[in-house]
Structure formats: C-alpha cells, structure tokens
N, C-alpha and C positions, 0 to 999 in steps of 0.2 A: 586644751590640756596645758598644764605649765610644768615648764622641766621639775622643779621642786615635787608636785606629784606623783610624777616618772620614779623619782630618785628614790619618793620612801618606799617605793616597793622594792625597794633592795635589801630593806629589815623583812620584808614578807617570805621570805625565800621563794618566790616565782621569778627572778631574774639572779645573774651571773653576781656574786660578790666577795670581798674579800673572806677569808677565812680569818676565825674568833684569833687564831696568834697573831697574824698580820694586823689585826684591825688593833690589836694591844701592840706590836711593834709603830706603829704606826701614830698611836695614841704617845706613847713614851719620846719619841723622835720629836713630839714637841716640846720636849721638856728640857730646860738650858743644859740640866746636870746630868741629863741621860749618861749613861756610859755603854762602855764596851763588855762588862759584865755583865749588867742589865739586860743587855741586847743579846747576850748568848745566850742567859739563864733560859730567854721568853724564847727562845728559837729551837732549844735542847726539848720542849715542850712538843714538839714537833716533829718527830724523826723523819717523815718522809722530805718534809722542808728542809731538817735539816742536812740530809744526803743531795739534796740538790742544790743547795747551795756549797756546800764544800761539793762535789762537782763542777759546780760552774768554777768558780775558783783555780783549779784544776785543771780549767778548758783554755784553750789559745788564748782567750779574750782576754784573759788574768794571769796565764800560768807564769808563776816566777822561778825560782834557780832550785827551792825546793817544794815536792806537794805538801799542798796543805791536808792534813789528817786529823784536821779536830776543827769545830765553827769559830773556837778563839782566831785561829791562823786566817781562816778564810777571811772573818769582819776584815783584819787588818791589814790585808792583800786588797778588797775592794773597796772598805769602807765604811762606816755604819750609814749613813743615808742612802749610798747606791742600793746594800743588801735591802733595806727595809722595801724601797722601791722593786726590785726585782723577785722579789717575795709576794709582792703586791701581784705582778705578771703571772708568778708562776702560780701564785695560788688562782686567782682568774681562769689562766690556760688549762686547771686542773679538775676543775667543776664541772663535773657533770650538769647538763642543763639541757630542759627541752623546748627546744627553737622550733618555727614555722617550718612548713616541707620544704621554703624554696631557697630557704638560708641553710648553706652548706658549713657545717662550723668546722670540721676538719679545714676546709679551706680559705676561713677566716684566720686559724692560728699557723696555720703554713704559712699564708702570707704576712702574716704580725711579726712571725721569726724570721724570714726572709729580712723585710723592712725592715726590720731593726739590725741588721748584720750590717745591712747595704750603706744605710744614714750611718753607723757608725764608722765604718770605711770611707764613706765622703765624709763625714764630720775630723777623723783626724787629716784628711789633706788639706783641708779650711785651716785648721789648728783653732785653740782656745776657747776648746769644749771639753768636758767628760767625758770620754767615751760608753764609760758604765751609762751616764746619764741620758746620753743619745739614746742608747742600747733601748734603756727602759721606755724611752718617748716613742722609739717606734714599733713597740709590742703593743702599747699602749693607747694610740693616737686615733688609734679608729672605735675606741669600743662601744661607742655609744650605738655604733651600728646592732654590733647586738645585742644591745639593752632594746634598742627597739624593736628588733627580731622576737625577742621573747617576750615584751610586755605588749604588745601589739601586733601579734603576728599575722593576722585577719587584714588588716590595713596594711605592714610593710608588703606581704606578699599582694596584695592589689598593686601594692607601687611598683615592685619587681615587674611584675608582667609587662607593664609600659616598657619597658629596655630604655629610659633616659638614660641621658649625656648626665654628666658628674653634675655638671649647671642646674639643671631641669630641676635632677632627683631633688636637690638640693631644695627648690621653692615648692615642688611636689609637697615635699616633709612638711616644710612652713606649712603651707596651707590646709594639710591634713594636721599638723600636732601642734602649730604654735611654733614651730622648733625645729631643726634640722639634725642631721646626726652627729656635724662638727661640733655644733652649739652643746650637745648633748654628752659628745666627749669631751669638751673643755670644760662644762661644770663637774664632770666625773673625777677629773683629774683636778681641779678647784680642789673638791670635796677632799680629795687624796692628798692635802699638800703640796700638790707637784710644783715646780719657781712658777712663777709669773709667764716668763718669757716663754715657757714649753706650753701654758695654757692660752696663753696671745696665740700664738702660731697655728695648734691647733682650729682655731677659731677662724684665724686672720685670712685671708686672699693673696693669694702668691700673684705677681707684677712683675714680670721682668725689667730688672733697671738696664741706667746702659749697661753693655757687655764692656765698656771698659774699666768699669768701677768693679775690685776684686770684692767676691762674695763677701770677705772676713769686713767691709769697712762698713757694711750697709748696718741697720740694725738687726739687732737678735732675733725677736720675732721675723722678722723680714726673710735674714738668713735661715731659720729653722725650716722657715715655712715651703723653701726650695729645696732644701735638702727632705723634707716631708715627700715633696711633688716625687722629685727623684727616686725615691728609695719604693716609695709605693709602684710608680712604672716599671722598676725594675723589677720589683716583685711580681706583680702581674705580667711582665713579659717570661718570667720564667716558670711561672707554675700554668699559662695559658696553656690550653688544650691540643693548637695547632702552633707548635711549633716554627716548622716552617717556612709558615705564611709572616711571622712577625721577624724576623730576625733584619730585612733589610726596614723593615718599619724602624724597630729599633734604632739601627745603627745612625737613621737620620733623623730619628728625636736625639738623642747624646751630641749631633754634631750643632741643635740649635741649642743647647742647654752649656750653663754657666764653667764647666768643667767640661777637658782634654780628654780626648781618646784614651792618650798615655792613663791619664785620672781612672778615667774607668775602665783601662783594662788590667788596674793593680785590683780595682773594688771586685770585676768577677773572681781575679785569683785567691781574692781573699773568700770572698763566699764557696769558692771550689773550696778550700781548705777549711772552712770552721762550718759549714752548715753542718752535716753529718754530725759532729761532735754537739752543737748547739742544741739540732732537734732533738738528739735522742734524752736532753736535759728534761725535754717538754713533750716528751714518749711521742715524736714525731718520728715517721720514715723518710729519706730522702729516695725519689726515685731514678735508678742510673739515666735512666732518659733525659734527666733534667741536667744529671752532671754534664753527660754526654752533651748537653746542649750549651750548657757554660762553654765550655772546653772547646769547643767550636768557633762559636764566637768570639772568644780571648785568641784565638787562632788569626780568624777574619782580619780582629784589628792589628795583630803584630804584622798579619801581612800588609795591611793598609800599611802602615807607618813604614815598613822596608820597601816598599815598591814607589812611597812618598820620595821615599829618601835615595831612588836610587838616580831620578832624574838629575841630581846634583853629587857629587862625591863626599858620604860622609864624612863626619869627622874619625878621627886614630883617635882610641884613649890608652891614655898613658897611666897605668895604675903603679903607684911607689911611694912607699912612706917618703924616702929622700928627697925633697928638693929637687937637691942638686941633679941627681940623676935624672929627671922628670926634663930639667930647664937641657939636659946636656943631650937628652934625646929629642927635644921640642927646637934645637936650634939645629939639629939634623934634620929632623925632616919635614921641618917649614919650606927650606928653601928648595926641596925636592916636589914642592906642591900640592903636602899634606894639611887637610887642617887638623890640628892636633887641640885636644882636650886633657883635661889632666887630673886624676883623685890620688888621696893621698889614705885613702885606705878600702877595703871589701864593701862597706854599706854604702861610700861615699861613690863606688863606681856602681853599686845597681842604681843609682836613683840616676843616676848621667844615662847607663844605659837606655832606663825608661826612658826617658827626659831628650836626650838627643840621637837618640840611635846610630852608634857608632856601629861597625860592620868588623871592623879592623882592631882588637885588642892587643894590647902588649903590657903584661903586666909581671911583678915583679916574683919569685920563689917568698921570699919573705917578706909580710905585711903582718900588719897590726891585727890580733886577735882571730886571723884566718890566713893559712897559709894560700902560697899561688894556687896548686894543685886543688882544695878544697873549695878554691872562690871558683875554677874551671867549674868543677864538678857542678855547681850551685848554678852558674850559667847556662851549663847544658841540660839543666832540669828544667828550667825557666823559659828558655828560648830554642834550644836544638842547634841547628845546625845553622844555622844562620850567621853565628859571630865566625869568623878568624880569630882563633885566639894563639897569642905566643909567648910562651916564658921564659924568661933570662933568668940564669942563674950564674952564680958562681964557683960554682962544682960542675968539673967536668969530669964525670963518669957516666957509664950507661946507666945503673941505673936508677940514677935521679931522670934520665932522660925517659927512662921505659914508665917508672911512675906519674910524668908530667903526659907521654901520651896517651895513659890509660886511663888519665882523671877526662881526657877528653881534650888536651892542645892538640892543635895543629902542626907546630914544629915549638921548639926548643933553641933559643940562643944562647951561646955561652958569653957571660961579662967577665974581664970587658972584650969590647967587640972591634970588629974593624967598621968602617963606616959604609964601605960597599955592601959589605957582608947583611947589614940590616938593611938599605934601601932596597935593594936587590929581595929580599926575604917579603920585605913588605910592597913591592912591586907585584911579587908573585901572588901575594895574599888579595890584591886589588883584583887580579885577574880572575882568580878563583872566587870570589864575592859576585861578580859580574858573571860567572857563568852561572851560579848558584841563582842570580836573580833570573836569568832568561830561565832557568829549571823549574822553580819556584813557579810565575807565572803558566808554563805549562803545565802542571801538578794541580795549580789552581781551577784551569779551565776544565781538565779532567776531572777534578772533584765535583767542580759544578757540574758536569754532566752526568755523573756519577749518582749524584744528591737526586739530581731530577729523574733518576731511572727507578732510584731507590722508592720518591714521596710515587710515582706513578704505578709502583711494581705493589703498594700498601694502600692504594686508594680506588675506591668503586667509580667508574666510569661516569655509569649516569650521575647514583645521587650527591659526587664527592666525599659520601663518609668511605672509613676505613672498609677491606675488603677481608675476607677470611683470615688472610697472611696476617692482616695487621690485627688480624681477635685474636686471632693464635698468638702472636707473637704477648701481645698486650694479656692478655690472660695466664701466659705463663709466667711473667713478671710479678703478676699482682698476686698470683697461688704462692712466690714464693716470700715475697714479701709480707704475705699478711700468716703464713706457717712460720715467718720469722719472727716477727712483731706482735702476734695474735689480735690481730685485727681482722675486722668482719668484711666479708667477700661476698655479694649476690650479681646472679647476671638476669636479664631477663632475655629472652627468646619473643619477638611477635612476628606476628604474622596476618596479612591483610586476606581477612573475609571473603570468600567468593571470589578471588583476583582473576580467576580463570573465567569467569564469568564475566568480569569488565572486559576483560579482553576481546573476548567472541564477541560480547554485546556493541562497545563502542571502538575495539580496535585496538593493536598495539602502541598508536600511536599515545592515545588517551591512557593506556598500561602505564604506559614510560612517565607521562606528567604524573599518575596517583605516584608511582612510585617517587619521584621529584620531592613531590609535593611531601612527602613523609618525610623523607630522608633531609628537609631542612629543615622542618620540623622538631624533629629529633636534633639535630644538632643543635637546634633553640632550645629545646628543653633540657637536655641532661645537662646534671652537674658539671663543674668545673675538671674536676678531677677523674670523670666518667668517660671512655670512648663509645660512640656509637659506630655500629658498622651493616652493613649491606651483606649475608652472609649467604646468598644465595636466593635467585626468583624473588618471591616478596616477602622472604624471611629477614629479618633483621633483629639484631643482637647488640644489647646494652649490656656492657662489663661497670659494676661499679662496685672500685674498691671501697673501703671505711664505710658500704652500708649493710645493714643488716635487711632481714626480711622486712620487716614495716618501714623500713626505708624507700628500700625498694619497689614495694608494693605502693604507696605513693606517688612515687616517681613516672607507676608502670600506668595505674590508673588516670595520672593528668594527661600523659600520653594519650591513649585512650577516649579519653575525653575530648580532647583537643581535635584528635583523628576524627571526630564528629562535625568539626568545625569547620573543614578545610572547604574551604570557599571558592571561589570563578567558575571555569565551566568544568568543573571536575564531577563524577557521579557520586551520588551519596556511600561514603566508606566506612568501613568502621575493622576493630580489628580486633585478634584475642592474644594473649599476653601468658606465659606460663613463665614462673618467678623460682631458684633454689638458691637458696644459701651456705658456704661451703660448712662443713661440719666434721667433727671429729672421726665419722662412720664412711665419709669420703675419701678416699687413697689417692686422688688424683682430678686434676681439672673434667676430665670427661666425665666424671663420674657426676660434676656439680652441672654440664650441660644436659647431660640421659636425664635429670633430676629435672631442669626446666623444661624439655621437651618432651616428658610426660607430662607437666602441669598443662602444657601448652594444650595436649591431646586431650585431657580432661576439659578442660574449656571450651575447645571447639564442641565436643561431642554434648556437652551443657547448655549449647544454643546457641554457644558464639560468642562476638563484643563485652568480652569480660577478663579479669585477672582471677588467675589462681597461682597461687602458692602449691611448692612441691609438699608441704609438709600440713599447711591447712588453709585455709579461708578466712581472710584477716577482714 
C-alpha cells in the first residue's frame, strides 16, 4: 500500500477529515491576498467552529486585557494561520468516526490535548517558536495513528496485540503497509500545509546531542523532535492507568532529558491551570484523579529542589524596584554570611524563585505593577509555606502591618531600619527555614507511608487489580462525570465458570493461579481509561467510562475469548460476562450494577461462556 492511497480515502468519508469550511479556510490561506475578512466571512459559516474558536481565544492560552466577542477579535488575538490550523484540530477532534475495538479514541484526543499544552509550555522556555503553532503540532503530530486505525483496522489491531516497543511498532507498520504511522502523519500534515520543519520532526528520529549544547541552538527539526518525545511522555504518564507505579519512573526520565526540574515543574503548573479550560474547548473531561496527580508531583519536585537546597544555605532575595536600596541591603547582609540575589520587580523575582530557590524573601510594600502584599499573596498560592517572606515598608502603622500579615508575610520591617534590627530578623528567619526543612522531611516520610497504606488499602492482594473500595470509589467518579458531560457509562461484571469446581478438583492452590492468571489478563486488555478490579471470589468488574454498550460488549467478549486461551498448567476456563449501560431510567450507580448482574445471571443460566447485555443481545 502506498501512503497516497491511504490518503484518498479521506475524500471517501471512511476516515477522520477535515470539515468542507476548514478545507476552504485552508484552500484561501494559500492565497498571497487572503485577508482577515475573508477569513471571518468563511468561519461565520460555521457556528459551532465559530464558538470554539472565539472560546479558545478567550482561554489562558490567548486571553488578552479584554474578551473577545466576535471571530474579527479572536483572528486578530491568534492569527489567521494559527486559526486556520487550529480549526483544522478542532474540526478532526470533532468527527465522529468509527475505529477498530482496540483503538480507544477518547484517549487518542486526551492525549493530543495533553501533548499539545505540554510542548507548548516547553516550547515557550526554549523560546523562538509560536506557541499557537506548537499548540497545533501537538494535537496534531500523531494522527496518522488513526487514519490507520480506521482505514485498516483488521491489521492495526493484529499489530496492537503484539504490545511492541514504539521501535518494533514502527517496522511492524513498514512491513505491513509500506509505511509507518509517523510517515503517515507527516504526509497528513504535508497535505495540510503545515512549515516544513513541523513535517521534518514529525517524521525525523530524536538523538540526544550533547547535554551541553542548549536545545534552542541545534536545529528546528531536531529541537521539535524533543520537545515531541517530551510532551508525548508526559502525556502518557498522566492519563496512564496506574498511577502510582509511574510517578518515580517519571521523575528519572525528566532528570535524563534536555530540561530542569525547575522547567518542568512550571509545564505541570501550567497543565494544572489550562487543561480543564482547554479540554472542555474539545468537549473533553478532565479527571480530578489526574489533577490530583499533577499536584502531587509538582509537590515531589518543589520538595526535591528545597531539600537540594538545604545542604548548602540558600540565597536571600531581595525584591525592590530601587537600586539603591537593593545595593544598601546586599552590602548588609553579604558580610553577615548571606548570599543575597536581587529582582527589580514581581515576575522578575518568580522566575529567581523557580530558578534559585531562595528560602529567605525580603521584598519591598511598593513595586512595579503588583504591590508587596499581592506578590506575598501570589507566592503563597504557588509554593506554601516554605518561603520566609518579609516586608519593608515605610509606614508605620498597624494597619499596613495587619494587611501585610494577612496577605501571608511573616514579619513586617519598618524603612528605614536599624541594621541589627534586620540581621537579627533575618537570623531568626534562617532558624525558622531549618526547622521547617527537618518538618518538611518528616511530613514527607509520613506521606510516603501514607501513600503506601492508601495504593494497599485500594488493591486486590492476589491479582493486583483494584479491590471493591477502589470500584466504589472509581464508579462514583465516572457516574458523576459522565451525568455532567453526558457521556456514556458501561461496566461489565464476570465471573469464572465452575470456579468452585477447579478448586475441589485441582485445589486452592491452582484457584489462586486461574484467578492470577485473569486478573493480568484483564489488566492487558482494558482500555486505557478503564479500571479493572477483583470485586469479590472470582467476580471481577470492568468500569468503563466513554463506552457505550457495543463498546463494551466488545471489550467483554475479547475478554472472553482470550479467557479461552490462557495457557501453562492452568485447567481449561472460560467465563460469563453480564454487560449495562447507564441510562436516563437509572437514579444511581447501583442501579447500572443490579442491571449487569442480572445480565450476568441470564448468562450463566443460558449455558455459560458468553456476554449478555442488560438491555439485549448484541
């Protein structure tokens, strides 16, 4: 097969394509004289496009001093090239399409929108990119995955089965299609216009050069091609299943890779803050488990970097539009054994704080475009209690004093000062950091045991899937998210055949391996987004959000099938499966289990080894 063939089945509508305004937005962008009226006219065409694009517009990513309220404002807040490209995304993300059983497409465009937040947050600390632009490459970068999902779904799902390494998949493809998925998204994106350099990358082989040549010097392709790797790992470490099990994974891929700790513990803060707003652009949910799990990690590393930093004595930053006053505090408390750093306004001391982890602040009441008080405030959202912070002012009344400690300082100096009066202040502040770090470290070791009580208190013994607590918990999540979002809800209920019978016949000991044997099983087969759990004897229970019954029913019957397979010295097993899906006539999660555990009992009493649906027979 040759990609050119692939490709015209995108006029045949059996594969994902752009939408008839897009492909004329698109058409016109190559025209020298295009304009900005042009471009509105063809988009006002469009209303559901065009509330998503004045949304986006509107979103952190773009928002400016005022919203934009008409598609004129929005072009000219992102662009006309960016829009036409992001149009291109959203209309893709918005297609209904139907994919093989074993390509999860909710969690292809979770992960596209992830990706694409992540590489835009490393692309602006690279600097001398577009961010809109980035944006769009990593929504983008993969889609040829599912062009082949849909145009070959008989063959990609043979290839899924194998579980290849990214390498493998890669010659797998070649040697089934000619072609690989990369190659298939960089003539997509060819096809689309998109620069050169985003269609290199796509395609190209990431090579780590040396680590002392800074990312921004290598070339474009080169650099994209990392920030690609990246953005995609961090995407998959966040929407991954187990939790977890990845987070110290994680933490020692970032420390072999081109960018700081500091680097990427601004990119998670930034994915805390703009996912939510992002997805709901691309009728995406974000789940708090996941926020929960940013938030954690952004934790991990800020302790990393203070407990780095505590072997040696940070630096003092000294925050003061003035000079003078900066140079008249830095030649006090040099010689008292401080190392002292210095900004000369609010943005210019968060990037120091990332940047050097001072412990010890002392900054001014009045600064440039954010007063003392509000830049406190801003610190204690960001970091907690970790800083000593302390403000000079020159008013001494109570209270400017009562507002500076309620924004969050620590003590309050009056300017000008005595010079005991501040070393002495900032002696004390040394003492207080130092007992906060031996607190800290204890907090720590208790969380970690904490954590471990927690994953043991939500996980089945034998088979390591989830145990009751964690269905419970996990189903009450996804009832309320998908009654938010109306999205489709099915769980299935199975249950192994005769279990009671393997046991008398070959023993508990041989009980324990079938049960083994399933329960890894299943955690191979469900989806990404699906938990499996052990919910009692040989019952076991698949929650899966964003599918519907013929989803599900799929899902339940490769199960199933598979259960037929299971190999060594185990007895021959098989098992029955009862499937419901949540529905308007349902008031509550129990109501969508009673619902699969009659299907279940129809099944069995039907002969066994089979799936039924609460509502029919698919």
């Amino acid at each position: 097969m040759h990609i050119e063939t692939l490709l015209l089945s995108l006029d045949k509508g059996d594969c994902p394509s752009p939408f008839r305004t897009t492909l004329a937005l698109m058409e016109l962008l190559q025209r020298e004289n295009a304009g900005l009226a042009e471009v509105a006219e063809l988009i006002r065409l469009d209303p559901v496009l065009t509330a998503k694009i004045i949304q986006l517009a509107n979103s952190i990513l773009y928002r400016g001093s005022r919203p934009a309220v008409a598609i004129d404002a929005a072009l000219l807040r992102i662009g006309l090239k960016v829009v036409v490209r992001l149009a291109l995304g959203l209309s893709l993300a918005h297609e209904k399409v139907s994919v093989a059983a074993h390509f999860d497409l909710h969690r292809f465009w979770a992960t596209a929108v992830l990706r694409a937040i992540a590489m835009q947050s490393l692309a602006n600390r690279i600097g001398g990119w577009s961010a809109a632009e980035i944006f769009t490459l990593g929504l983008l970068c993969d889609i040829g995955s599912l062009l082949m999902a849909c145009a070959a779904p008989e063959d990609t799902a043979a290839i899924a089965r194998e579980n290849l390494s990214p390498e493998i998949l890669r010659q797998r493809e070649t040697a089934c299609f000619g072609f690989d998925h990369r190659q298939l998204s960089a003539a997509l994106l060819r096809q689309w216009w998109l620069p050169d350099p985003m269609v290199l990358a796509v395609e190209s082989e990431y090579r780590p050069s040396d680590p002392t040549t800074p990312l921004e010097q290598a070339n474009r392709p080169h650099a994209l091609r990392a920030i690609i790797e990246a953005g995609q790992y961090i995407a998959d470490w966040i929407i991954a299943g187990q939790p977890s099990d990845t987070t110290a994974k994680l933490y020692s891929q970032i420390q072999s890779w081109w960018f700081s700790d500091t680097i990427f513990e601004a990119v998670v803060e930034e994915i805390t803050a703009e996912w939510a707003a992002i997805a709901d652009i691309f009728d995406q949910t974000v789940p708090d488990s996941a926020l929960i799990k940013l938030e954690h990690f952004r934790q991990i590393l800020m302790t990393a970097r203070f407990h780095a930093a505590q072997d040696t004595p940070g630096p003092l930053l000294l925050i003061d539009a003035e000079r003078s006053d900066r140079m008249l505090l830095t030649h006090l408390l040099e010689p008292a054994g401080y190392t002292v750093i210095q900004a000369a306004s609010a943005e210019e001391a968060i990037g120091l704080v990332y940047q050097s982890t001072p412990r010890i602040i002392l900054l001014n009441w009045t600064l440039p475009g954010m007063d003392g008080p509000d830049l406190c405030r801003r610190l204690r959202r960001e970091f907690g209690p970790r800083l000593y912070i302390l403000i000079h002012t020159t008013h001494d009344d109570v209270a400017r004093a009562v507002a500076a400690l309620e924004a969050g300082a620590n003590d309050v100096l009056r300017w000008p000062f005595h010079s005991k009066e501040v070393v002495a202040k900032i002696a004390a502040a040394t003492q207080m950091m130092a007992f906060m770090a031996t607190l800290e470290t204890s907090c720590e070791d208790l969380a970690k045991k904490n954590q471990t009580l927690q994953i043991l208190a939500c996980k089945d013994a034998l088979t390591g899937l989830g145990n009751r607590r964690a269905a419970d918990d996990f189903l009450a999540e996804s009832w309320r998210q998908a009654v938010r979002h109306q999205h489709p809800l099915s769980c299935i209920i199975l249950d192994i055949d005769y279990f009671k019978q393997i046991n008398d016949t070959h023993g508990h000991d041989v009980g324990d391996r079938v049960l083994l044997a399933l329960g890894q099983m299943l955690a191979h087969n469900s989806r990404a987004g699906d938990l499996a759990t052990r919910i009692g004897g040989e019952e076991f229970l698949v929650i899966c959000p964003h599918a519907d019954l013929r989803n599900a029913f799929q899902l339940a019957d490769r199960i199933r099938r598979e259960t037929q397979c299971l190999a060594g010295d185990l007895p021959p097993i098989t098992l029955s499966a009862g499937i419901a899906q949540m529905h308007a006539g349902m008031m509550d999660v129990e109501a969508m289990l009673r619902a699969a555990d009659q299907a279940l009992l129809i099944a069995k009493r039907q002969g066994r080894n089979r799936v039924v649906c609460a509502t029919q027979r698919v």
